[in-house]
DODO-665822 format. One record per residue (C-alpha): x, y, z; residue in three letters. Coordinates in steps of 0.25 Angstrom, whole numbers, padded with zeros to 4 digits, always signed. Layout:
N
XYZAla
...
# end
This chain:
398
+0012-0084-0007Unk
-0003-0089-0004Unk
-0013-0083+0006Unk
-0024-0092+0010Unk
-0038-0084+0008Unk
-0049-0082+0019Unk
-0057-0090+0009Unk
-0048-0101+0006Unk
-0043-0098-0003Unk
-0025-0096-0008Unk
-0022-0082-0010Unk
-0009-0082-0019Unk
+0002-0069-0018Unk
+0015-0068-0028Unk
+0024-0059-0034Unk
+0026-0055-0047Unk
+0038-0059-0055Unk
+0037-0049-0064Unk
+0046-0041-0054Unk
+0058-0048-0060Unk
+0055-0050-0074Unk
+0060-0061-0083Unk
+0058-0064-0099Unk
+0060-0079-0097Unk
+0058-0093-0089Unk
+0073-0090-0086Unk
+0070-0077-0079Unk
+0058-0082-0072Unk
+0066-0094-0067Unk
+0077-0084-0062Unk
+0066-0077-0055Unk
+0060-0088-0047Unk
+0074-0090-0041Unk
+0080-0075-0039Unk
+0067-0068-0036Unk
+0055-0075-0031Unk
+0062-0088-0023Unk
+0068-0076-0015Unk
+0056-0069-0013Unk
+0050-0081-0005Unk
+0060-0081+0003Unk
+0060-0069+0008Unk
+0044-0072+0011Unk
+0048-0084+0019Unk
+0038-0091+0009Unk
+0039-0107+0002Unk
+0031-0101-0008Unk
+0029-0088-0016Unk
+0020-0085-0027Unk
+0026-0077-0038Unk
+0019-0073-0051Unk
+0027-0075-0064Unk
+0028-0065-0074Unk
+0031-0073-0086Unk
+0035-0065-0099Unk
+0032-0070-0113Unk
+0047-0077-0115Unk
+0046-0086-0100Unk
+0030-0090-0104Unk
+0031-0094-0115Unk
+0042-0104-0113Unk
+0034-0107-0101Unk
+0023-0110-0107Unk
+0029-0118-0119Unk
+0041-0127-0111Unk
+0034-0136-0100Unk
+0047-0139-0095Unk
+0048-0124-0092Unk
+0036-0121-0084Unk
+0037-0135-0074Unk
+0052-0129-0073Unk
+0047-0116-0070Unk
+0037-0122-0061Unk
+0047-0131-0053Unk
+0055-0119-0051Unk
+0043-0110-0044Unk
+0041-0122-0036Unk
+0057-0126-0033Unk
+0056-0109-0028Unk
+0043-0110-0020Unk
+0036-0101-0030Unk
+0021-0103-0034Unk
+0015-0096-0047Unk
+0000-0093-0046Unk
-0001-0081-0056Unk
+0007-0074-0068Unk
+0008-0061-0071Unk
+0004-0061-0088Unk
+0006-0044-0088Unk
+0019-0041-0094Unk
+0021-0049-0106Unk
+0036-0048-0108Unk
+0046-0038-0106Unk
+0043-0034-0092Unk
+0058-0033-0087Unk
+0062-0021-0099Unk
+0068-0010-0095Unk
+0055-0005-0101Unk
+0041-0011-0099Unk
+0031+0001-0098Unk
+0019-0002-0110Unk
+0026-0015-0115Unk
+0019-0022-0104Unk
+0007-0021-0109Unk
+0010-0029-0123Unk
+0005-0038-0127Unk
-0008-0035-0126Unk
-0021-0046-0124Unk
-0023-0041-0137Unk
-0011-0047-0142Unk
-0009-0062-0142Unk
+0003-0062-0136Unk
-0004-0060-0123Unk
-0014-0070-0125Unk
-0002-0080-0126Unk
+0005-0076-0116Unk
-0005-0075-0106Unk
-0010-0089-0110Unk
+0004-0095-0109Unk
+0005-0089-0094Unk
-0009-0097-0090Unk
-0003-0108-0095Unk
+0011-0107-0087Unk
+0003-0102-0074Unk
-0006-0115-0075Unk
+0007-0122-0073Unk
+0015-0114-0063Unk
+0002-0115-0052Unk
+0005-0122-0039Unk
+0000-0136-0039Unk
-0012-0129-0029Unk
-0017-0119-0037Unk
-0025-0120-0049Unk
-0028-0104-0052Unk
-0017-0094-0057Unk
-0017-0080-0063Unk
-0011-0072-0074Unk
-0011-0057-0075Unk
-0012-0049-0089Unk
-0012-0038-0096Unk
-0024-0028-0095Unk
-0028-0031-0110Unk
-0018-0020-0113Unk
-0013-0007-0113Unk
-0025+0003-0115Unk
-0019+0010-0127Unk
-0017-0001-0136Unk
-0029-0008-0133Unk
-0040-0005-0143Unk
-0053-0012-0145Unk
-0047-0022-0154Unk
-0036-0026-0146Unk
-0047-0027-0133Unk
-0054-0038-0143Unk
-0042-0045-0144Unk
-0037-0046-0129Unk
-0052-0050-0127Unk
-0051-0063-0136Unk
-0036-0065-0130Unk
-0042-0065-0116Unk
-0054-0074-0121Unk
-0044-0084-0127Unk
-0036-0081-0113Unk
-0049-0087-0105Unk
-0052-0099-0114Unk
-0037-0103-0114Unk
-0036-0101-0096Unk
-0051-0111-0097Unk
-0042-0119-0104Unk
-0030-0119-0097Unk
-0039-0122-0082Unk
-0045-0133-0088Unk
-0031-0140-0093Unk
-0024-0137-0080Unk
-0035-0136-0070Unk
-0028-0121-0066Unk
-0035-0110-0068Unk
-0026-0098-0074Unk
-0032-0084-0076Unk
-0027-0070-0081Unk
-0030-0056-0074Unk
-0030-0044-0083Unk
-0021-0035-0073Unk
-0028-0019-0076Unk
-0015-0010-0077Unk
-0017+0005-0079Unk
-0017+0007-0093Unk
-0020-0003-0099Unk
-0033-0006-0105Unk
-0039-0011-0092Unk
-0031-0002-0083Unk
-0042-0005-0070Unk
-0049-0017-0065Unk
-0062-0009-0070Unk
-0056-0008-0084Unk
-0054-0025-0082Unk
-0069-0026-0082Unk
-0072-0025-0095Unk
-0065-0034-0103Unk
-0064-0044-0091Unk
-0080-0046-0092Unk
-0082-0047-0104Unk
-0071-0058-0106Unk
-0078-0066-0092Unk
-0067-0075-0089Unk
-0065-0081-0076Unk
-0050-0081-0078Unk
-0047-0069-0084Unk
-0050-0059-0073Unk
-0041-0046-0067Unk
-0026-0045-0060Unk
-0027-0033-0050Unk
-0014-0026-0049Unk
-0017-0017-0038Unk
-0005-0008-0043Unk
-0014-0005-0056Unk
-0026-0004-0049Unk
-0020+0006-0037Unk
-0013+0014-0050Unk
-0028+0016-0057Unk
-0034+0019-0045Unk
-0044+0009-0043Unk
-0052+0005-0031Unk
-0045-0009-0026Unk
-0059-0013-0020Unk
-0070-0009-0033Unk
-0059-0013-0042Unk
-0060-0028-0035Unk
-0075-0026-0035Unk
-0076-0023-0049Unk
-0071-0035-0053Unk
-0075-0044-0043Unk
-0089-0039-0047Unk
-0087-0043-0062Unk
-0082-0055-0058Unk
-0069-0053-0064Unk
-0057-0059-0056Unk
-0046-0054-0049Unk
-0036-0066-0056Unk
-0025-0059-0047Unk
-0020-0046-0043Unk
-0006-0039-0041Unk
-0003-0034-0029Unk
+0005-0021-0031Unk
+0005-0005-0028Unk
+0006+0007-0036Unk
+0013+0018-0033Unk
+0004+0030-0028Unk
+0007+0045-0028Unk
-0003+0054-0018Unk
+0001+0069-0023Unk
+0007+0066-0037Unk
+0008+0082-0040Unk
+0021+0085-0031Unk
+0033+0083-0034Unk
+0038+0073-0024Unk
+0028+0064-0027Unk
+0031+0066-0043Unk
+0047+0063-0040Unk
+0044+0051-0033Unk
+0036+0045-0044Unk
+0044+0047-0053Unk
+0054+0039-0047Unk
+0044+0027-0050Unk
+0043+0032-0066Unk
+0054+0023-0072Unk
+0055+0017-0086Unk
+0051+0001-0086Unk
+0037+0000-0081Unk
+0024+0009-0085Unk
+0019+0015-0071Unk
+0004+0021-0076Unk
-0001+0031-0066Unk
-0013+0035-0062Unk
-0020+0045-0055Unk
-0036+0046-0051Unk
-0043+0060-0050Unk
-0057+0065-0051Unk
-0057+0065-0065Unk
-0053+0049-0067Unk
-0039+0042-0066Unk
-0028+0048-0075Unk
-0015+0041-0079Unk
-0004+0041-0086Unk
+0005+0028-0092Unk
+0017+0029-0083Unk
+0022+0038-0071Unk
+0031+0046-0080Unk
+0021+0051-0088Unk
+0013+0053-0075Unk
+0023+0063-0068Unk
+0026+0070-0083Unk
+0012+0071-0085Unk
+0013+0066-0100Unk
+0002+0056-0106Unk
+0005+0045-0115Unk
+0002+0049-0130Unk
-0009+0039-0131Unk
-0015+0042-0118Unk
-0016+0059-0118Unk
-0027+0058-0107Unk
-0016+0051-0098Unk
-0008+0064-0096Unk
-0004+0072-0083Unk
-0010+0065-0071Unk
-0017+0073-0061Unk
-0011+0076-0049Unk
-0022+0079-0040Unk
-0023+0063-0037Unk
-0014+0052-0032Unk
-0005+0045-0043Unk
-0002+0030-0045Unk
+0007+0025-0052Unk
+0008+0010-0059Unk
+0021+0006-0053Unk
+0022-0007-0043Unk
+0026-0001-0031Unk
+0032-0010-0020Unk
+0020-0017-0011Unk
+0028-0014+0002Unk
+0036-0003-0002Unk
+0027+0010-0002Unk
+0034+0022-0012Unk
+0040+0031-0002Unk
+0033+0045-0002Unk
+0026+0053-0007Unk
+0022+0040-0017Unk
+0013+0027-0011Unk
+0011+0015-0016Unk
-0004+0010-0018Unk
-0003-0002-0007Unk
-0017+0002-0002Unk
-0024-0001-0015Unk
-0016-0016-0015Unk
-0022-0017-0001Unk
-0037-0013-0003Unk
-0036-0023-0016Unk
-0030-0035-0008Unk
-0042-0034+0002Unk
-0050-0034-0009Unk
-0045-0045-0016Unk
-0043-0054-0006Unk
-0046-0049+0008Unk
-0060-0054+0003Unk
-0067-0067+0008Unk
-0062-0072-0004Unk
-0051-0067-0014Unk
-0053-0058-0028Unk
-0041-0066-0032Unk
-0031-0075-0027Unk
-0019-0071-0034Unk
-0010-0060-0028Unk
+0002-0054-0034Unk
+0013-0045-0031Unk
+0017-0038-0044Unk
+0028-0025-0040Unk
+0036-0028-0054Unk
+0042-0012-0051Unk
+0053-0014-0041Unk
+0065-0011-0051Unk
+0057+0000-0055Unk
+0055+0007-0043Unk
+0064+0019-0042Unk
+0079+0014-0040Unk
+0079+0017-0023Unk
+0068+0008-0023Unk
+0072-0004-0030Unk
+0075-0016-0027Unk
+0091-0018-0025Unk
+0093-0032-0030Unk
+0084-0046-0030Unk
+0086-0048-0017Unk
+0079-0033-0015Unk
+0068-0035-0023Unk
+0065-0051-0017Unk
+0063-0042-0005Unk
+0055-0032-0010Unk
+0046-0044-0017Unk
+0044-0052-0004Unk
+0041-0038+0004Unk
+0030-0036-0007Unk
+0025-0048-0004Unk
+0024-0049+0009Unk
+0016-0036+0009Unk
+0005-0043+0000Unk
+0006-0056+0010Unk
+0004-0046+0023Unk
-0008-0041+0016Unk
-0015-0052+0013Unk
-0013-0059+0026Unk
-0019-0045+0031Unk
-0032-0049+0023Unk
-0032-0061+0030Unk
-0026-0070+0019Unk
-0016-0082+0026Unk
-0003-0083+0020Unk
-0001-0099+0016Unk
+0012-0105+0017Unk
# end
């Protein structure tokens, strides 16, 4: 979908297709035709924008078989599909009955990333509608905060030099302009957009800037508006930012609210969750651990969260479906950060992503009962996300 700006400019808004998530090109075909094609139609739209999750296995035969990526670009086209950004998080894996800290590897200290990252630019370059010349892929945060010491902080540096020089090279071979948004995820070694400052300015690259989740940020408690500031004001850029909501507990000391999250503590994804006192933010890995009050052996100073403050927890709630109570969802922080990234006389960025992966993970009453359910559940998300920006002003183009 593609909003025209107050300032001109083409506002783009997609899904993530990391919500049906397939190993190879196979799976990612399939999903063009059983999941996104019906998505837009249900929005009445002739065209969609979608952003591709691609694992390892569908990449690289992308990026080695020619043949396969016009094929795959023929079939977005045949579908009235258009790709302006990739999601580069998850490496592979990402539909195991289990993902929890195996999401985080490889690391950017590890080659492997490097490689893989570079081989997403390099498809994205190709996928671009033949009117658009910028795209975007988000990464990992460098990577999880317990495995990244000061030797492997020197080798992600060098791979996201080698990342820069190879994107100047890509624009100047293609005329398209790829860049890649390190996506702060509580956590991991930059768990904030203030941890992203840093290691972003000493590397000073125009195309390797930040992708706001505003899921993560809600979860640590940042400031939508100072967190934009921050980075606008160190001249970082907002390559894209994922539009999502955490899931948000008011008085997480009585009972009824303890039973009703830990309907959302389940066994494939990691949910960190965070609270924010007078004494700094405390967390824990993931909501079980939250509500036993155990800490993880390597983090003793995550233990029992207070409960004298709000909880959030890192779990993609839904855009238009708040929790029922007692529990919330943090749609009010999505909001204040949408105004400020682009209810502006000009926008922070201009890539926009719906990223709920969590629907089968919700508790069993709340998921989806077949495809048809959660093309539903997709196209409702998305026209929430349409109806905000038209209410900053934005034009919806055709």
């Amino acid at each position: 979908m593609r909003f025209r700006h107050r300032d001109g400019t083409t506002v783009h808004l997609a899904y993530c297709t990391n919500v049906h998530p397939a190993e190879s090109l196979d799976g990612v075909l399939a999903q063009l035709g059983g999941h996104c094609e019906p998505v837009r139609r249900l929005l009445g739209r002739d065209r969609l924008g979608i952003g591709l999750w691609l694992a390892r296995d569908a990449a690289r035969t992308l990026d080695t078989d020619p043949v396969a990526l016009r094929g795959l670009r023929r079939e977005l086209d045949r579908r009235g599909l258009e790709v302006v950004t990739l999601n580069g998080f998850p490496y592979e894996g990402f539909g195991a009955d289990e993902v929890k800290y195996r999401v985080y590897r490889p690391d950017w200290a590890d080659p492997e990333r490097l490689e893989y990252t570079t081989a997403l630019a390099r498809i994205l370059a190709a996928l671009l509608p033949d009117d658009v010349t910028e795209g975007s892929v988000s990464t990992l945060p460098l990577g999880w905060r317990t495995a990244w010491s000061a030797e492997r902080a020197r080798a992600g540096h060098q791979a996201l030099l080698t990342l820069a020089e190879r994107l100047d090279a890509l624009a100047e071979l293609t005329g398209r302009s790829i860049r890649v948004g390190l996506e702060p995820e509580p956590g991991c070694t930059v768990e904030t957009t203030t941890d992203a400052l840093a290691p972003l300015t000493d590397l000073g690259h125009p195309r390797i800037g930040v992708c706001v989740d505003t899921c993560h940020l809600a979860t640590s408690f940042e400031e939508p508006e100072a967190a934009l500031d921050a980075l606008a004001e160190a001249r970082i850029p907002v390559v894209k930012s994922q539009l999502s909501a955490a899931l948000h507990a008011e008085h997480p000391g009585r009972p009824e609210v303890r039973a009703a999250l830990a309907a959302f503590a389940e066994p494939r994804f990691l949910h960190q969750t965070r609270t924010l006192t007078p004494t700094g933010l405390h967390g824990t890995d993931d909501l079980p651990a939250a509500l036993s009050g155990d800490a993880v052996p390597e983090a003793p100073e995550r233990a029992t969260l207070p409960t004298s403050a709000p909880w959030r927890a890192h779990f993609h709630v839904p855009l238009h479906a708040t929790p029922a109570a007692p529990l919330t969802s943090t749609l009010p922080v999505l909001r204040r950060a949408l105004a400020r990234l682009v209810g502006g006389p000009s926008p922070l960025t201009r890539h926009l992503e719906v990223e709920t992966y969590t629907w089968q993970a919700l508790p069993p009453a709340l998921r989806p009962r077949g495809r048809d359910r959660l093309s539903e559940g997709i196209a409702a998300e998305l026209a929430l996300a349409r109806d905000l920006l038209t209410d900053l002003g934005l034009k919806e183009l055709p």
